[in-house]
C-alpha atoms as an extended CHARMM CRD file, in Angstrom:
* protein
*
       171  EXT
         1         1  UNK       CA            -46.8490000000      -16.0790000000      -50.7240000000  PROA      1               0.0000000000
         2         2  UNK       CA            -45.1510000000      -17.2160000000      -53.9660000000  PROA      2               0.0000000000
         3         3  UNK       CA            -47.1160000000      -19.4410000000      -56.1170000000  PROA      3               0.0000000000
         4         4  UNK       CA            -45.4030000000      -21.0960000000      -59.6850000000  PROA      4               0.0000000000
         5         5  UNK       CA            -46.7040000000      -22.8010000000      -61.9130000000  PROA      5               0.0000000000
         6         6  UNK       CA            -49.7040000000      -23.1330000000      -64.7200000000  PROA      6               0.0000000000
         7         7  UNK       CA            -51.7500000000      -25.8760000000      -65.7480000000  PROA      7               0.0000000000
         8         8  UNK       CA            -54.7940000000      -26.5830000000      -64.2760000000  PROA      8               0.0000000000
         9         9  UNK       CA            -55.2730000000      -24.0340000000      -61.6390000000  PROA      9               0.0000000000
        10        10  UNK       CA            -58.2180000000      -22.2990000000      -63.0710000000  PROA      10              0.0000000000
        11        11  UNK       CA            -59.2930000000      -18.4790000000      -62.9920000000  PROA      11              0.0000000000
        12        12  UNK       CA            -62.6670000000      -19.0440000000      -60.9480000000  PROA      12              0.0000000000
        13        13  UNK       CA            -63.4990000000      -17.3320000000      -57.7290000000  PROA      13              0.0000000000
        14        14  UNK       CA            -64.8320000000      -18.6150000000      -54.5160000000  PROA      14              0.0000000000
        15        15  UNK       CA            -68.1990000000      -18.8270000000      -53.1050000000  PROA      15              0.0000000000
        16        16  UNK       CA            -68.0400000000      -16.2700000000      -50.1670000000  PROA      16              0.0000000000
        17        17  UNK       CA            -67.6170000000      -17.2250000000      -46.1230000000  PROA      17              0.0000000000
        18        18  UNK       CA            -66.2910000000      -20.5900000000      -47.6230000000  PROA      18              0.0000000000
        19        19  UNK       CA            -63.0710000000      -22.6700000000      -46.1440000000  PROA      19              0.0000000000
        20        20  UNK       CA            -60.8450000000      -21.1900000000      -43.6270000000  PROA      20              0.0000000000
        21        21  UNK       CA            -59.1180000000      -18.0110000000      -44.7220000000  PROA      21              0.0000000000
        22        22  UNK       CA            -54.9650000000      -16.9530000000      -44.1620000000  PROA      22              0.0000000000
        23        23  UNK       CA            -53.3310000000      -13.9820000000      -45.0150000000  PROA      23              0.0000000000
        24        24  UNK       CA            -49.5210000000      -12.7660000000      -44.9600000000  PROA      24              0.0000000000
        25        25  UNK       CA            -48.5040000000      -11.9230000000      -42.0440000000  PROA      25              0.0000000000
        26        26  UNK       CA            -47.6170000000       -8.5170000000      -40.4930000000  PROA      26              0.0000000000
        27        27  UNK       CA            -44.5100000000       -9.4510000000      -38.7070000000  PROA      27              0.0000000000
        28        28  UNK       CA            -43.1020000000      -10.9840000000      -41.7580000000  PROA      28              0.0000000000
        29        29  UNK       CA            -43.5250000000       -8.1360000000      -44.1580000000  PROA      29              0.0000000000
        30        30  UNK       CA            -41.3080000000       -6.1750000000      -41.0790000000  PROA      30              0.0000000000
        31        31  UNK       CA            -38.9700000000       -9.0390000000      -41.3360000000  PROA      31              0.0000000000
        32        32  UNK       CA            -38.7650000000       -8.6390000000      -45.1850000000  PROA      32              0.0000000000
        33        33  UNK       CA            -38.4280000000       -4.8640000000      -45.0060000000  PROA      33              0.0000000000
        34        34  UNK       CA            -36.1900000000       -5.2840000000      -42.1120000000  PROA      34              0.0000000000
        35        35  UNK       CA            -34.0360000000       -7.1390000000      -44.4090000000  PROA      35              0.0000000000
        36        36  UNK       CA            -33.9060000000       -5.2070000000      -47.3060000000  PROA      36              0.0000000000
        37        37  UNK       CA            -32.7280000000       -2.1170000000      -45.1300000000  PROA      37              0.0000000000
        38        38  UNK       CA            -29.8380000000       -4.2880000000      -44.1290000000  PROA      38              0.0000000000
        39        39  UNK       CA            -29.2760000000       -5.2000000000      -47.3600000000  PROA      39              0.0000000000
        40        40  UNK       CA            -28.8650000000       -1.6830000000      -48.5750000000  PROA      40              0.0000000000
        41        41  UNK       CA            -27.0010000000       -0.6040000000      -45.3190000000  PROA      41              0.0000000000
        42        42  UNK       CA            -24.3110000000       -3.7580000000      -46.0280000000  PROA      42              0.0000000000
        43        43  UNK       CA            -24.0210000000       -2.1910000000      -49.9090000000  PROA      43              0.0000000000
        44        44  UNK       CA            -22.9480000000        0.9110000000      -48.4650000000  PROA      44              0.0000000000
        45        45  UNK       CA            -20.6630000000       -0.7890000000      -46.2520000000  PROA      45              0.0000000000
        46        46  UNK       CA            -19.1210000000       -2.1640000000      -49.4350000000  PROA      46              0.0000000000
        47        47  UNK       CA            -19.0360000000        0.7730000000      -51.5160000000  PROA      47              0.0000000000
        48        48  UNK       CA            -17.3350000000        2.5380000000      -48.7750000000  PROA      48              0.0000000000
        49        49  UNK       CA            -14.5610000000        0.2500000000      -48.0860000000  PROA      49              0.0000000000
        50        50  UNK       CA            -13.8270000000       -0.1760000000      -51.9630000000  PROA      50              0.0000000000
        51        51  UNK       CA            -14.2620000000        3.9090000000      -51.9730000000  PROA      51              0.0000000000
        52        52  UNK       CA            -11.2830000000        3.9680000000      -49.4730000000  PROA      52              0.0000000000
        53        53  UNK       CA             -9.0020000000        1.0400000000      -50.5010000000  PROA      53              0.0000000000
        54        54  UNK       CA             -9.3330000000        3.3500000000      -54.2450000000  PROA      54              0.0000000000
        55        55  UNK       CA             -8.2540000000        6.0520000000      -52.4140000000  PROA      55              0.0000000000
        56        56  UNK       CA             -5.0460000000        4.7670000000      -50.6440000000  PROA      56              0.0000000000
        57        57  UNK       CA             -4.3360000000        2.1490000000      -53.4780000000  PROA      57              0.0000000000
        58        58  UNK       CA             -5.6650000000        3.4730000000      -56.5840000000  PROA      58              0.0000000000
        59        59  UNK       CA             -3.1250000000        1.5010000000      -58.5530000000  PROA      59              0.0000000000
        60        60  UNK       CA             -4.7050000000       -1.8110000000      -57.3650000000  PROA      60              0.0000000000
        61        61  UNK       CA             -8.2620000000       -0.3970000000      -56.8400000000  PROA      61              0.0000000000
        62        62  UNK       CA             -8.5210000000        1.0660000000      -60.3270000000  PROA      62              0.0000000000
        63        63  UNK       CA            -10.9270000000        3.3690000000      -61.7650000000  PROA      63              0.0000000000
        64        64  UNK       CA            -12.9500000000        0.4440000000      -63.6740000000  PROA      64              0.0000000000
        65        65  UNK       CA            -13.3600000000       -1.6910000000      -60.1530000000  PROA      65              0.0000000000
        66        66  UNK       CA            -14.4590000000        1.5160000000      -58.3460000000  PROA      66              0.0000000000
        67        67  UNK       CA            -17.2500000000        2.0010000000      -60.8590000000  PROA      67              0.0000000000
        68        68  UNK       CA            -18.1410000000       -1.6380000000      -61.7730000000  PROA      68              0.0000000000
        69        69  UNK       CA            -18.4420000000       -2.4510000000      -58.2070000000  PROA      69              0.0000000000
        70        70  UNK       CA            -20.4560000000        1.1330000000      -57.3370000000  PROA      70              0.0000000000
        71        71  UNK       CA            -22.8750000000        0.3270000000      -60.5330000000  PROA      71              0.0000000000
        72        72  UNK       CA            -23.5820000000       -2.6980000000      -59.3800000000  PROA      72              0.0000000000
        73        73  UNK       CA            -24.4170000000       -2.3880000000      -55.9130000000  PROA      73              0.0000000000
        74        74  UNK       CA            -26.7170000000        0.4400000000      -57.3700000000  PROA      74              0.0000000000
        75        75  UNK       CA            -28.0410000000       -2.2630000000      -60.0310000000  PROA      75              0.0000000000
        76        76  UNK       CA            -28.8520000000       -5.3580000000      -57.0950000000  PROA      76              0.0000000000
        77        77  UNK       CA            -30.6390000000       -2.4600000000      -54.3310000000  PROA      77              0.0000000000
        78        78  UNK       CA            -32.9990000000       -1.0490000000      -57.0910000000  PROA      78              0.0000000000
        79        79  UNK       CA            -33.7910000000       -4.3150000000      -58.6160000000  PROA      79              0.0000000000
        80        80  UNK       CA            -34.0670000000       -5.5000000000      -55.0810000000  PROA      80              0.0000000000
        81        81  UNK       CA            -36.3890000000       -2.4280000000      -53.6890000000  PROA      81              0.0000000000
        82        82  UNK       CA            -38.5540000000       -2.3930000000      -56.6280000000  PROA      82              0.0000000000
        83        83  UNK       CA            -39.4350000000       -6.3270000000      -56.1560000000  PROA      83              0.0000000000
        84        84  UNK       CA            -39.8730000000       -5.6440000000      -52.7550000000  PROA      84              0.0000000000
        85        85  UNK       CA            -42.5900000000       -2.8000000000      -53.0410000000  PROA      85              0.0000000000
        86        86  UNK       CA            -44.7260000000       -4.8770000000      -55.4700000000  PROA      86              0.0000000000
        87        87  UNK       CA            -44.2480000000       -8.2830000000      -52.9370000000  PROA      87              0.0000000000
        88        88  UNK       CA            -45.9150000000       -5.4690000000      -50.1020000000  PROA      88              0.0000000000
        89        89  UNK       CA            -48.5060000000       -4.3170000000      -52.8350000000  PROA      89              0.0000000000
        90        90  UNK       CA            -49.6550000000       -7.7200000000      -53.8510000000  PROA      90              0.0000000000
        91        91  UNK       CA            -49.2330000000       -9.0320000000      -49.8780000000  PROA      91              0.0000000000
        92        92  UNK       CA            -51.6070000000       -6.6480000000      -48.2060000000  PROA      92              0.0000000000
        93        93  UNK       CA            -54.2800000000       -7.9850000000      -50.9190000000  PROA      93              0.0000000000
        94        94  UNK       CA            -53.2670000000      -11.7710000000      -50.9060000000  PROA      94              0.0000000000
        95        95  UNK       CA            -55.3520000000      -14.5280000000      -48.7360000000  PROA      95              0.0000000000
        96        96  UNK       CA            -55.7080000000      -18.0540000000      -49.6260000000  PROA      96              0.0000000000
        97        97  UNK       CA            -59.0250000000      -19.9080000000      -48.5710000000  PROA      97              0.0000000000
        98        98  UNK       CA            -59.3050000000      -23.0800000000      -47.8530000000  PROA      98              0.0000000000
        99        99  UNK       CA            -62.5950000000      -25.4260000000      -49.0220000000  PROA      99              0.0000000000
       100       100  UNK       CA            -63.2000000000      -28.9630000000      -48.9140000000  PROA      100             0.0000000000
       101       101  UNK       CA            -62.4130000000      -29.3460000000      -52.3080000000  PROA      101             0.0000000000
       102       102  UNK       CA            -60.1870000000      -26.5870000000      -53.5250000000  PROA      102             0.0000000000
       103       103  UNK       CA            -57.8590000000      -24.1110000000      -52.6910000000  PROA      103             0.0000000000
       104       104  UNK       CA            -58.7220000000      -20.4210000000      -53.4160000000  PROA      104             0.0000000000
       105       105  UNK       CA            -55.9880000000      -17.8500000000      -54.1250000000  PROA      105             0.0000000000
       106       106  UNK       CA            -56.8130000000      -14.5070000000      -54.3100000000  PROA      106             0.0000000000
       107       107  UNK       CA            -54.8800000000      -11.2320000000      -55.1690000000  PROA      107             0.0000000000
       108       108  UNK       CA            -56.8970000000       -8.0230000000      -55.4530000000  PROA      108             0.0000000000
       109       109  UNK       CA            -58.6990000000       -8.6630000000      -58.3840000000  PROA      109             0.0000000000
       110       110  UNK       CA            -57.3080000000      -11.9000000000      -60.0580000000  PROA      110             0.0000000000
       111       111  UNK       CA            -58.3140000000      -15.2720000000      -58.5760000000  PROA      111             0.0000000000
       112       112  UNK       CA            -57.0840000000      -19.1500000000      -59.4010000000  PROA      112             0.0000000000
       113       113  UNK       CA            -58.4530000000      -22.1530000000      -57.4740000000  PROA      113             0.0000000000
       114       114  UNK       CA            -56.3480000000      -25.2770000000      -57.5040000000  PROA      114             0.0000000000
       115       115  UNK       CA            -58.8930000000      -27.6700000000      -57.0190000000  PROA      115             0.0000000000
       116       116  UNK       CA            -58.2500000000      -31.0310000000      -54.6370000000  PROA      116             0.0000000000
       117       117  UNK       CA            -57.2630000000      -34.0000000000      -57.9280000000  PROA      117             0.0000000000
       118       118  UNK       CA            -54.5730000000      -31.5440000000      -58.9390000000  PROA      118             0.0000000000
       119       119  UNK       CA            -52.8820000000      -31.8210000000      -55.5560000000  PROA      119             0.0000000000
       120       120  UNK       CA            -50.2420000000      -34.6060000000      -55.6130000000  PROA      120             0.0000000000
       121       121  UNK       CA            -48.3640000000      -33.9800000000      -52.5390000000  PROA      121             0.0000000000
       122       122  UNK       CA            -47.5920000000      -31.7120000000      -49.5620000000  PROA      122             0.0000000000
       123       123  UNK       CA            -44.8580000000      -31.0880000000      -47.8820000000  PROA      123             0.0000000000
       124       124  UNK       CA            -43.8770000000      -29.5100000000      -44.4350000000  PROA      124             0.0000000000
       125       125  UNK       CA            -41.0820000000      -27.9180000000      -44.0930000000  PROA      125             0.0000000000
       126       126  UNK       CA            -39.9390000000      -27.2660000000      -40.3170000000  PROA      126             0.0000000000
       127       127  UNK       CA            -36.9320000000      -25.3200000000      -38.7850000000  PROA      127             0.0000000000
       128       128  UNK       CA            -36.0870000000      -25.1840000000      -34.9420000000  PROA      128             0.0000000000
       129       129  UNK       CA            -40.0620000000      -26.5720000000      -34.4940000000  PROA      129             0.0000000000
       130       130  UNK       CA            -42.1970000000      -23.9940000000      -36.1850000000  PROA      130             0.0000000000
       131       131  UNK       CA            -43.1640000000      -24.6000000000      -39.8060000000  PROA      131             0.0000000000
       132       132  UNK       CA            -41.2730000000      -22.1920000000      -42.8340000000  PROA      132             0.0000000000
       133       133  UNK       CA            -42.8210000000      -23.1230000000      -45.5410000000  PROA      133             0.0000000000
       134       134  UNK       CA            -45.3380000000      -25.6450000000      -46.7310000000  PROA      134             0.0000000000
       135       135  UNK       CA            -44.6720000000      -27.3380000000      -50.7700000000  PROA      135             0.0000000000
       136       136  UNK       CA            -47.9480000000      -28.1080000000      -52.2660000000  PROA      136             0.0000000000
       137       137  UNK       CA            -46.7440000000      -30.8930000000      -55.6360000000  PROA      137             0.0000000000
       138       138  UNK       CA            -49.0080000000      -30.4550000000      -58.3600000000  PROA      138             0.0000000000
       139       139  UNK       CA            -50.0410000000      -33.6830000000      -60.5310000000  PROA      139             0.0000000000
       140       140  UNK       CA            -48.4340000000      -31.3530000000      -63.2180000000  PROA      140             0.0000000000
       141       141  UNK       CA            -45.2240000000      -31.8780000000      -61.4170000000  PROA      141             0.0000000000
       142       142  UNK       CA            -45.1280000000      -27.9440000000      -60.4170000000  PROA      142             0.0000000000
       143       143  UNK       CA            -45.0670000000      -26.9320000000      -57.1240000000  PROA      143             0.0000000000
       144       144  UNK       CA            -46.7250000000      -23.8800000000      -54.9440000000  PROA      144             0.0000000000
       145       145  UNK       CA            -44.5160000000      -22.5090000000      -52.1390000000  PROA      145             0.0000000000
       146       146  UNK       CA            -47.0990000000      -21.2790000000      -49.0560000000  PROA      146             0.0000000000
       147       147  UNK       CA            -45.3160000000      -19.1310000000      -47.0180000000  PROA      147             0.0000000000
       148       148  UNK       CA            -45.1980000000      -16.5040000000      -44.7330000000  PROA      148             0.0000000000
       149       149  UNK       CA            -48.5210000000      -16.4770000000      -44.0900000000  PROA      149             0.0000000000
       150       150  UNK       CA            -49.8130000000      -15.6120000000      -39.8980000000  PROA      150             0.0000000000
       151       151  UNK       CA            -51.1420000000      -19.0950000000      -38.7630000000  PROA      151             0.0000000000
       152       152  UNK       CA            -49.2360000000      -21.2590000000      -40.4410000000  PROA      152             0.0000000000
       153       153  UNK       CA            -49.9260000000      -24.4960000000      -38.1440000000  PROA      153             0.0000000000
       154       154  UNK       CA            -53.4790000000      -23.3600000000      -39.0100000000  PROA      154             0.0000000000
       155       155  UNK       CA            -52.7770000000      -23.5470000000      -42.4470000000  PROA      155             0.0000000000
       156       156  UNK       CA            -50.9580000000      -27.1300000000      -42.5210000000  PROA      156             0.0000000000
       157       157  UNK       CA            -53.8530000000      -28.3670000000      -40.4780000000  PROA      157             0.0000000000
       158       158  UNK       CA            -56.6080000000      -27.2070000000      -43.1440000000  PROA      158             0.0000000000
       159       159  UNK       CA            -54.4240000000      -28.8560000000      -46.0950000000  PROA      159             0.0000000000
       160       160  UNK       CA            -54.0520000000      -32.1720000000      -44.4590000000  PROA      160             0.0000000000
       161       161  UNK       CA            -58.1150000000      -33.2290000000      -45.7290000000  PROA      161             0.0000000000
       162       162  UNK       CA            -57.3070000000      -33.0330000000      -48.8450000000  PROA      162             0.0000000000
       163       163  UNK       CA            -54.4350000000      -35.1150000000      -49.8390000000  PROA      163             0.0000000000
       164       164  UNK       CA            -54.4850000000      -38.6410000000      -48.6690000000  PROA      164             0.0000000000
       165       165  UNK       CA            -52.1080000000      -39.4610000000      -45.1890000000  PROA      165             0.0000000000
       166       166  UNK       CA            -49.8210000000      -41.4890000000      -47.6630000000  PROA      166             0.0000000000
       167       167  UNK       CA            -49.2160000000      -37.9120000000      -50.0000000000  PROA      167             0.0000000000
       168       168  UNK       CA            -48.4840000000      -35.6280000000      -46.9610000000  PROA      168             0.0000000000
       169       169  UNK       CA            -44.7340000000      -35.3880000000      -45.6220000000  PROA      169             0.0000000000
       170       170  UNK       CA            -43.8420000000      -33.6460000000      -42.2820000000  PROA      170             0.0000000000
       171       171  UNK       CA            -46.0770000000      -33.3820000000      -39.3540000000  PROA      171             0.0000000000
C-alpha cells in the first residue's frame, strides 16, 4: 500500500463506478499483525536472556548494557506498534481504481490520480509464482510500490493497458 513520491500525481478525485477497484487485503493485515506480535514476543526473548546473563555475570553484563539494551527494545516495539496502527487505520480506507487513463488512489478523504504519461515503467515482482509486489516508475524517476493488496494478478492485469508491452517487466 506504500506510495513515494511527488511530482505530478495530482489531488483530483475519480468519477464514481469508474476502472476496476482493489483494496488491501484482509489476510495480509493478519500477516502484518501476526508479525509484529512476533516481533515483540522475540524482544522479550532478548530482554530476558540479557536479564539473566546480568544476573549470573553482572561483571560482563553491566548495568549500562542491561539498560541500553532494555531501552531500546522498548524504543524499536513502540516505534514499531505505533506505525503499525496508523498502516491498519489508513489500510481499511485505502483502494486504488483503475481507469483507462489514470490511476486513482484514495485514502479516506485525500485523493491523488497518477494519470497514464506519468507512468514510465512497471515492474512485476514474483516469488515462488505469485506476485509480491508490483513497481510502478514514474517519468519523474520515483517509484510507487503496490502491494499487499487482495487480487493482485487482478491488479497486474488492469496496469498492463496502460504502459506500452516494451515498458512492462515480469509477466
Amino acid at each position: 500500500m506504500s506510495k513515494q513520491g511527488g511530482g505530478s500525481v495530482g489531488e483530483t478525485g475519480p468519477t464514481r463506478g469508474q476502472g476496476a477497484v482493489f483494496r488491501v487485503g484482509a489476510d495480509a493485515l493478519r500477516r502484518r499483525s501476526r508479525n509484529q506480535a512476533v516481533g515483540a514476543v522475540l524482544s522479550l526473548l532478548l530482554a530476558a536472556v540479557i536479564v539473566l546473563a546480568h544476573g549470573q555475570h553482572p561483571e560482563t553484563y553491566n548495568d549500562v548494557l542491561l539498560w541500553s539494551v532494555l531501552g531500546f527494545l522498548v524504543l524499536i516495539n513502540v516505534i514499531g506498534y505505533a506505525r503499525h496502527r496508523r498502516y491498519r487505520r489508513l489500510a481499511v480506507r485505502h483502494l486504488l481504481r483503475i481507469g483507462d487513463a489514470e490511476v486513482h488512489f484514495e485514502t479516506g478523504d485525500g485523493r491523488s490520480v497518477l494519470h497514464r504519461g506519468d507512468i514510465a515503467a512497471i515492474r512485476v515482482f514474483r516469488r515462488r509464482g505469485r506476485i509480491r509486489h508490483i513497481q510502478i516508475m514514474r517519468t519523474d524517476d520515483r517509484g510507487i510500490r503496490l502491494e499487499d493488496y487482495e487480487n493482485m494478478m487482478g491488479l497486474a492485469d488492469a496496469l498492463k493497458p496502460l504502459v506500452p508491452s516494451a515498458h512492462w517487466q515480469g509477466s
